[in-house]
C-alpha positions in Angstrom: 22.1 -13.0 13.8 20.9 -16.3 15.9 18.8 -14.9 19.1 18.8 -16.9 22.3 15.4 -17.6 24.3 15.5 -16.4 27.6 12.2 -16.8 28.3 9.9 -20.2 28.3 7.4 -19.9 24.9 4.3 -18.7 25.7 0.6 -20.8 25.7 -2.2 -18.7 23.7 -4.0 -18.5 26.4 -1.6 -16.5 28.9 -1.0 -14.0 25.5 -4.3 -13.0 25.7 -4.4 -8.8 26.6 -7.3 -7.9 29.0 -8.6 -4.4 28.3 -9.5 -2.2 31.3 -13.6 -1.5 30.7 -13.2 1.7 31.7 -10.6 2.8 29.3 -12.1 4.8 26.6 -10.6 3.1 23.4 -12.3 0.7 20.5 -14.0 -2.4 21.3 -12.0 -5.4 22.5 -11.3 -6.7 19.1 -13.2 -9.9 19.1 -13.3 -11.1 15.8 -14.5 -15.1 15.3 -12.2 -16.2 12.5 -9.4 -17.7 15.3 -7.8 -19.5 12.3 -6.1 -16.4 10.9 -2.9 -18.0 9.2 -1.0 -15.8 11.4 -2.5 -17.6 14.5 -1.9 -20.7 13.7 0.8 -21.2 11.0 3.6 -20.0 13.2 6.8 -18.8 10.5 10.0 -17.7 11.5 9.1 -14.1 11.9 6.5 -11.6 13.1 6.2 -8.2 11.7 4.1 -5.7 13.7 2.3 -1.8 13.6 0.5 -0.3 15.7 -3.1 2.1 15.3 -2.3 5.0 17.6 -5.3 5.9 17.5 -6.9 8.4 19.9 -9.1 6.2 22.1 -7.4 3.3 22.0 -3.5 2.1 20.5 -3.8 -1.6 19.7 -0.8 -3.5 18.9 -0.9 -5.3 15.5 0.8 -8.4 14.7 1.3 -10.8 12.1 3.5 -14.0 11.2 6.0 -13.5 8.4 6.5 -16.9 6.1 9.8 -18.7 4.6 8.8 -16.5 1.3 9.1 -13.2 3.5 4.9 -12.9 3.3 2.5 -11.3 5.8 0.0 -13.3 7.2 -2.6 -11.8 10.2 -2.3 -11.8 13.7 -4.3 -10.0 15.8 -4.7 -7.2 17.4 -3.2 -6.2 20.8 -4.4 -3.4 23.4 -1.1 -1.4 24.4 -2.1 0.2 27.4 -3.2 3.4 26.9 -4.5 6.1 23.9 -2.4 7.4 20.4 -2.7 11.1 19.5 -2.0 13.2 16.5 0.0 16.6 16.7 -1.1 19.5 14.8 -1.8 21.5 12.5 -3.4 18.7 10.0 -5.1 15.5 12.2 -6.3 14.2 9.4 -3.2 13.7 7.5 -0.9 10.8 7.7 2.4 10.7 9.9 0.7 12.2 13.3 3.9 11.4 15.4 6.5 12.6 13.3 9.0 10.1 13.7 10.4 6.7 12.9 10.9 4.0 16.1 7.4 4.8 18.1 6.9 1.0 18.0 10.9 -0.7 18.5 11.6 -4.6 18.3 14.7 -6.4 19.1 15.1 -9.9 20.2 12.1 -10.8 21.9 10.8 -7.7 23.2 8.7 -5.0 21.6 8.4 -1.5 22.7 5.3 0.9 22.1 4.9 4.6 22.5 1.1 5.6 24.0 1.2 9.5 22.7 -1.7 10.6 24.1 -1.4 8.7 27.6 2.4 9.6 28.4 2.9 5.9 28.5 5.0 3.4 27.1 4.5 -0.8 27.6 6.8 -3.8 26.6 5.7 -7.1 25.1 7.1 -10.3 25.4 7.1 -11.9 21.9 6.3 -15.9 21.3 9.6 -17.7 19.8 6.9 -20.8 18.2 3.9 -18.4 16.9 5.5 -14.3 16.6 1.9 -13.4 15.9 1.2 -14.2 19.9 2.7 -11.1 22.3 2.0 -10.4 25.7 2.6 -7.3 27.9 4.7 -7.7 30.6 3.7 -5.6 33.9 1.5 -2.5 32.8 2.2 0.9 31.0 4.2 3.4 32.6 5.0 7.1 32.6 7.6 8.2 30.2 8.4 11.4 32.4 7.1 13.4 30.1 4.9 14.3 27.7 3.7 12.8 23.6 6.1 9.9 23.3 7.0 9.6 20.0 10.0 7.2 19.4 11.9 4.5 21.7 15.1 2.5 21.1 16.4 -0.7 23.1 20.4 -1.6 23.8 21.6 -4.3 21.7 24.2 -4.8 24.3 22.3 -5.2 27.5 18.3 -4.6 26.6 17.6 -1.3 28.1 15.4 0.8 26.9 14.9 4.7 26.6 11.9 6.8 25.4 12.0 10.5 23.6 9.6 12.8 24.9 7.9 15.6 21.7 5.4 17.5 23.9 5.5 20.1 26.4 7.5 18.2 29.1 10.2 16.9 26.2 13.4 15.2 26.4 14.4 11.3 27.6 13.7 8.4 29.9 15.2 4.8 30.5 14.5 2.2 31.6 15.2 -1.3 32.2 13.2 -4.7 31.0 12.0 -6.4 34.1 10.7 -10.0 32.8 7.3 -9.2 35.5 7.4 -6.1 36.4 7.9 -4.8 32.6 9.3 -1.0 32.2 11.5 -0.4 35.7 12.6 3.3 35.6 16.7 3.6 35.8 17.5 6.4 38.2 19.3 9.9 37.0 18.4 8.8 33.8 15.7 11.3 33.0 17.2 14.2 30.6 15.3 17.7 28.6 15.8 18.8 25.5 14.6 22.3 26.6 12.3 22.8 23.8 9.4 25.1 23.6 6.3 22.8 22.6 3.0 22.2 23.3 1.0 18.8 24.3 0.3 17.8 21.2 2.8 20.2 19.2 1.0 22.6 17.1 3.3 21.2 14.4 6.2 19.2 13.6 8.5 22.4 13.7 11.1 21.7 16.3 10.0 18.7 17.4 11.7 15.5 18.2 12.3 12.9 15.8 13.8 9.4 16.6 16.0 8.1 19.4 18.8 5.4 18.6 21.4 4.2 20.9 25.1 3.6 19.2 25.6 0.1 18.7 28.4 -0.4 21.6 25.3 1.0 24.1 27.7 4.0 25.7 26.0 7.0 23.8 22.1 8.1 23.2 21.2 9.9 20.7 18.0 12.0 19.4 17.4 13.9 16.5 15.3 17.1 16.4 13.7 18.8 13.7 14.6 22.4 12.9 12.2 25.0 11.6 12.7 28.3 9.3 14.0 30.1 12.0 16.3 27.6 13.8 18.6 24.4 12.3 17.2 21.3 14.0 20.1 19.0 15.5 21.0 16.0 17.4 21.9 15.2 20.6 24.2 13.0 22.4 24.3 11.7 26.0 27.2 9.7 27.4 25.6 6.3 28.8 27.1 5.3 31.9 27.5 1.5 33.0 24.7 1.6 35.6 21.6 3.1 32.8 21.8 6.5 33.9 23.2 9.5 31.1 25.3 12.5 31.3 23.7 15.4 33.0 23.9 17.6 29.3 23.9 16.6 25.6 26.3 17.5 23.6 24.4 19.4 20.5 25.3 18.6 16.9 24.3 20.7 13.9 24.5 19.0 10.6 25.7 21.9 8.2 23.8 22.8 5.8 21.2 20.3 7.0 17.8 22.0 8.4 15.6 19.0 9.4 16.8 16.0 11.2 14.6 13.0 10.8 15.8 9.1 11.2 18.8 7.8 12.9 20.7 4.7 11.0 23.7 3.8 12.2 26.0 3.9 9.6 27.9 -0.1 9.7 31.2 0.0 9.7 32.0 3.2 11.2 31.4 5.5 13.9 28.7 7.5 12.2 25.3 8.2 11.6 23.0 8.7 8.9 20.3 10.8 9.3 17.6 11.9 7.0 16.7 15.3 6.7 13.3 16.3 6.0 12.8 18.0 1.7 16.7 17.8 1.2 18.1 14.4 1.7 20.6 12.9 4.1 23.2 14.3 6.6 26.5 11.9 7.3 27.2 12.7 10.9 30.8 11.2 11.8 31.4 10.8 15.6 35.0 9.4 14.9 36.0 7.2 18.2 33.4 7.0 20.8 32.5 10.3 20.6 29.3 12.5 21.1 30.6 14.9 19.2 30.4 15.2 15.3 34.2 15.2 14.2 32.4 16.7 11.0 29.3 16.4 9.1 27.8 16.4 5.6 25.1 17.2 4.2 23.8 15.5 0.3 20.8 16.5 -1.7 18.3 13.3 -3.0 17.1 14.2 -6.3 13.5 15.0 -6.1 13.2 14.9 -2.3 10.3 16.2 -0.3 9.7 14.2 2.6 12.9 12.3 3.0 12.8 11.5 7.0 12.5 7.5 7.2 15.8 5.4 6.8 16.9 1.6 7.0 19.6 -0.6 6.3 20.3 -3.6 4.3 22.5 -6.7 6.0 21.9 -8.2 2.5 22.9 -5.4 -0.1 24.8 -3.2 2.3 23.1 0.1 0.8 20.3 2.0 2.8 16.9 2.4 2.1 15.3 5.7 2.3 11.5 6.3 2.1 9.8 10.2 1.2 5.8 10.3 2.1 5.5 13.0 -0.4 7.0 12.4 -3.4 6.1 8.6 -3.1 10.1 7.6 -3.8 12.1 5.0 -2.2 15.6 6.1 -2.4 18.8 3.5 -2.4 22.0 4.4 -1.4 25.8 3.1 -0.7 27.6 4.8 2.1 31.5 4.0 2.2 31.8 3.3 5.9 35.4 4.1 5.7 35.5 7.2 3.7 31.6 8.0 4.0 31.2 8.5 0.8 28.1 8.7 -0.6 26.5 6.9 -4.1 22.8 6.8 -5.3 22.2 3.9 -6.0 18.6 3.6 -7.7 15.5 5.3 -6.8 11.9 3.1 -7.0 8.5 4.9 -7.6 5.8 3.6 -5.1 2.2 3.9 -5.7 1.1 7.3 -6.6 -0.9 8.4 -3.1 0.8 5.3 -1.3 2.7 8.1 1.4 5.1 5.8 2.2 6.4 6.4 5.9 7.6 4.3 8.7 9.8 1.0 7.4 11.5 -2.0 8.2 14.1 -4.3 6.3 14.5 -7.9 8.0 17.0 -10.4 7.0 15.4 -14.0 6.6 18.0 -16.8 5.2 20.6 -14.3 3.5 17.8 -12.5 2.0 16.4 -9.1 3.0 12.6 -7.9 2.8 11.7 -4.4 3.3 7.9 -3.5 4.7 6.9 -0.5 4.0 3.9 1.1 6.0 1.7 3.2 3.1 -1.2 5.0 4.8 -2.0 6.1 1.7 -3.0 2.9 0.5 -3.5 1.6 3.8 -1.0 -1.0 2.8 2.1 -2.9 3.5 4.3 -2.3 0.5 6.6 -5.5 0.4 9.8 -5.7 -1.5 12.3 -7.9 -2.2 16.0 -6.8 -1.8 17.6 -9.0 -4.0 21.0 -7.3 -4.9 22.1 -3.9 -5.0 20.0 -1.5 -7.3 17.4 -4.3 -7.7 14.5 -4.0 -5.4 11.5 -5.7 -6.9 7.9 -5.2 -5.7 6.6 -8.4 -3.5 3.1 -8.0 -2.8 1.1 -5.9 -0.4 -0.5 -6.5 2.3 -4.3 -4.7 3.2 -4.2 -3.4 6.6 -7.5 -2.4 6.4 -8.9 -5.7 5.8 -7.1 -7.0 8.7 -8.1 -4.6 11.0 -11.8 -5.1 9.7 -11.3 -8.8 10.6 -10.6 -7.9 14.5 -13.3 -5.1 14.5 -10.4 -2.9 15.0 -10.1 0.8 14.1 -7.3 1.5 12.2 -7.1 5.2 9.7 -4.2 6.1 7.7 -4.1 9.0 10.1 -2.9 7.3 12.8 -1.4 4.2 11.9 2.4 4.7 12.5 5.7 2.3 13.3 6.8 -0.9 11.8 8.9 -3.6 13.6 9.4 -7.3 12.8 11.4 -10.1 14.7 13.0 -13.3 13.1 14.1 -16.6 15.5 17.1 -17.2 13.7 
């Protein structure tokens, strides 16, 4: 897909983030080394993560080479403070959800959890390792943001909402004034949560709009006493959505996690948390399910992250527990699905959030590892043969910028590519 620049590229200087100095967050990271290959190689990609850390969510980015490699950035305030929902802060995964950082084009989207913020950045076309915010922060109408999704057909943007005050918000992308709220556009789920939830029962887990920008939808986990679902708002032509969702229970399925849009068809996939994956078919346009499906991954535990391939056409489906990284073939006309292969990660790794970007005809997955505190890299060179890259030490990096940066926290995984 060949992006077009609508904005002039950006000096180094005028990409430089102040932090407020009376925000409680880390110290300005200030590290010496200014040569960090990812500041001054350039590449034609950026990948990017973010800390969410408690007192203070920084922005990570990094310049992705010809050969698909990472190499360091920096690291970026965002605004405002991450947060961890319950019962366990100290174990990885603390929003629950897949898109709480969201890239396409030239912008990038980030969730602040614990301020009820979210801020957009400008990436730099020459050098994807330089961002800038545009305008400040702003409220997301609601409380512990944990997810946001951006139209591919005209670059709006909406925000899901996991804490007390849960549900939607949109907005669009004003080039200086940044997030610009769209009006009638601000919908509840009606959920019964605290601020942080006490757990990830019930909560919300990803928002994704359809590809042809007319319908929003956002998946919510269930718990043992009620099925989790998704919902589906109608988008109308001026931003704003249809006053109720429409409510769609997978059958059989118990957990909704990710949302992939399934290519080729009007359908979703969406991973469901210890089982496997639900096939949601929407038919025509629809927001309602014309029927569902529900399919058991052998071994699953943890199965809520999912991506797709431009380069094998199968989908990629990550499980923090069992350390597995699941590939599949969905028939996008009869949506039938095959496993395809299954590739052990490191043991501990907790592979969560992930991203597979296309560079030349060849896709590369990055796949965030708290466990390890590592980007997993892999190499999707044909159907059924993934092959371990390289992997990249966040840890390091961060230590290079003076940053904080805890397998906790450290959630969402983006990248960008100029061509």
């Amino acid at each position: 897909m060949h992006y077009i620049n609508l904005a002039l590229a950006l000096s180094a200087a005028a990409l430089t983030s102040a932090v407020p100095s009376n925000a409680k967050q880390n110290p300005i990271c200030s590290g010496t080394d200014k040569n960090r290959p990812g500041l001054t190689a350039g590449g034609p990609g950026g990948l990017y993560w973010m800390s969410n850390e408690p007192n203070g969510n920084f922005l990570f980015t990094a310049n992705i080479d010809a050969d698909g490699k990472v190499l360091f950035g920096d690291a970026v305030y965002a605004g405002g403070n991450g947060a961890h929902m319950g019962p366990d802060k100290s174990k990885p995964n603390g929003l629950a959800s897949q898109g709480s950082l969201k890239v396409i084009r030239d912008k990038a989207v980030v969730v602040n959890a614990g301020s009820d913020t979210a801020a957009v950045f400008q990436i730099d076309f020459q050098n994807p390792a330089f961002v800038r915010m545009i305008g400040t922060p702003i409220s997301t109408m609601g409380n512990f943001p944990v997810s946001a999704t951006i139209s591919n057909t005209n670059g709006n943007v909406c925000v899901l909402n996991a804490g007390k005050n849960n549900g939607v918000s949109c907005y669009t992308v004003d080039l200086r004034k940044g997030l610009v709220p769209i009006p009638n556009s601000v919908r509840s789920l009606n959920l019964k949560l605290t601020t942080p939830p006490e757990n990830p029962d019930n909560t919300p887990s990803q928002i994704l709009f359809a590809d042809d920008g007319k319908r929003l939808f956002a998946s919510v986990k269930g718990s043992k006493d009620a099925a989790g679902f998704v919902a589906a708002w109608t988008v109308n032509a001026d931003g704003s959505l249809s006053d109720d969702f429409v409510k769609n229970t997978p059958d059989g399925g118990q957990n909704p996690a990710s949302l992939t849009v399934v290519r080729g068809a009007d359908a979703l996939m969406n991973t469901d948390i210890g089982r496997g994956i639900n096939i949601l078919d929407f038919g025509n346009g629809s927001t309602k399910a014309e029927k569902t499906q529900d399919l058991a991954i052998g071994g699953s535990a943890h199965t809520a992250w999912g991506e797709f391939s431009d380069a094998t056409r199968n989908y990629y489906i990550s499980d923090s527990d069992t350390d597995l990284y699941t590939e599949i073939n969905i028939n996008p006309k009869t949506l039938e699905v095959k496993g395809v292969k299954q590739y052990p990660q490191k043991k501990g790794s907790f592979p969560i959030d992930q991203e597979v970007a296309l560079l030349d005809g060849k896709d590369t997955s990055y796949l965030l590892s708290p466990g390890t505190m590592t980007i997993e890299v892999l190499a999707l060179t044909a159907p059924g043969a993934a092959q371990q890259k390289d992997a990249f030490d966040m840890a390091k990096a961060a230590k290079a910028v003076g940053a904080t940066l805890s397998a906790a926290n450290v959630q969402g995984i983006q990248a960008f590519f100029t061509g």
